[in-house]
C-alpha positions in Angstrom: -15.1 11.9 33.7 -15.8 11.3 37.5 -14.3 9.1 39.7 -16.3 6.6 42.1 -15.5 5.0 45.5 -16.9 1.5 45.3 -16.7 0.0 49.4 -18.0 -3.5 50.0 -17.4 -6.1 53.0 -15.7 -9.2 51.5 -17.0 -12.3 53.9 -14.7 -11.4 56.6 -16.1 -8.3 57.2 -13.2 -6.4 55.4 -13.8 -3.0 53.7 -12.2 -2.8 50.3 -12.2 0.2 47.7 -12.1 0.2 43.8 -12.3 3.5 41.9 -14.4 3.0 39.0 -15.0 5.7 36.3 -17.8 7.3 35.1 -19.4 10.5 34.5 -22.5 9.5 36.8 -22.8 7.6 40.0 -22.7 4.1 39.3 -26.0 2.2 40.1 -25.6 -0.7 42.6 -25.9 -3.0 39.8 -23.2 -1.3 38.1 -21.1 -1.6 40.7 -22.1 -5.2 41.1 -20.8 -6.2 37.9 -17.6 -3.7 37.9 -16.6 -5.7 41.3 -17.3 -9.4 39.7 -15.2 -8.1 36.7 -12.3 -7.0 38.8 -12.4 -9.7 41.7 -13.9 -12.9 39.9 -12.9 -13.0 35.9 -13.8 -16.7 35.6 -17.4 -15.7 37.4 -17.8 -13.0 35.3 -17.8 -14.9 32.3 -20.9 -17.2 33.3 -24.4 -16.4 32.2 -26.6 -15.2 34.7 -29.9 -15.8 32.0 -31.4 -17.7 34.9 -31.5 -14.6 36.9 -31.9 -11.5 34.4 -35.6 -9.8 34.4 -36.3 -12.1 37.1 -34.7 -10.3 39.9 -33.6 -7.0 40.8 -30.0 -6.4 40.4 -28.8 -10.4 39.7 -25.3 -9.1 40.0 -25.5 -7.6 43.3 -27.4 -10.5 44.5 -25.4 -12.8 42.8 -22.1 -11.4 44.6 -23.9 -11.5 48.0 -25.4 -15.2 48.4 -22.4 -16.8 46.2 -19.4 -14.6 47.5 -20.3 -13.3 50.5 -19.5 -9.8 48.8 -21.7 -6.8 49.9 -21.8 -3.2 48.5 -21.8 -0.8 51.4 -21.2 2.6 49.4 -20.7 4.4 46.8 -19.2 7.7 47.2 -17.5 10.5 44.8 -13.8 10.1 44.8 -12.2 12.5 47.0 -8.5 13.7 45.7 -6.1 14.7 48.4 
């Protein structure tokens, strides 16, 4: 199994990293939800019905416009 570098900005501008596992490259989506499940567990329970098949990637967009949290990369984990 791979390791990914997830980077986003929090609202400050801040660049954080999670390493999330998988054996392919984690769609922005993915990433979306892997963030909201790490950094918001309360949010993460909510149902997001409202914006499923209605927009692309809810998660990600979700993340952006509620919590000012935007996925800047996503890059294979380098091992020193």
């Amino acid at each position: 199994m791979k390791e990914w570098d997830i980077i986003f900005a929090d609202k400050t501008g801040k660049l954080t990293t999670l390493l999330y596992c998988s054996d392919e490259q984690p769609t922005q989506e993915e990433a979306a939800r892997f963030i909201r499940a790490q950094l918001l567990p309360v949010v993460n329970e909510l149902d997001l019905n409202d914006f499923q098949d209605r927009s692309v990637e809810p998660t990600a967009r979700e993340l952006k416009d509620h919590s000012s949290i935007t996925i800047t990369e996503i890059l294979e984990h380098q091992k020193p």
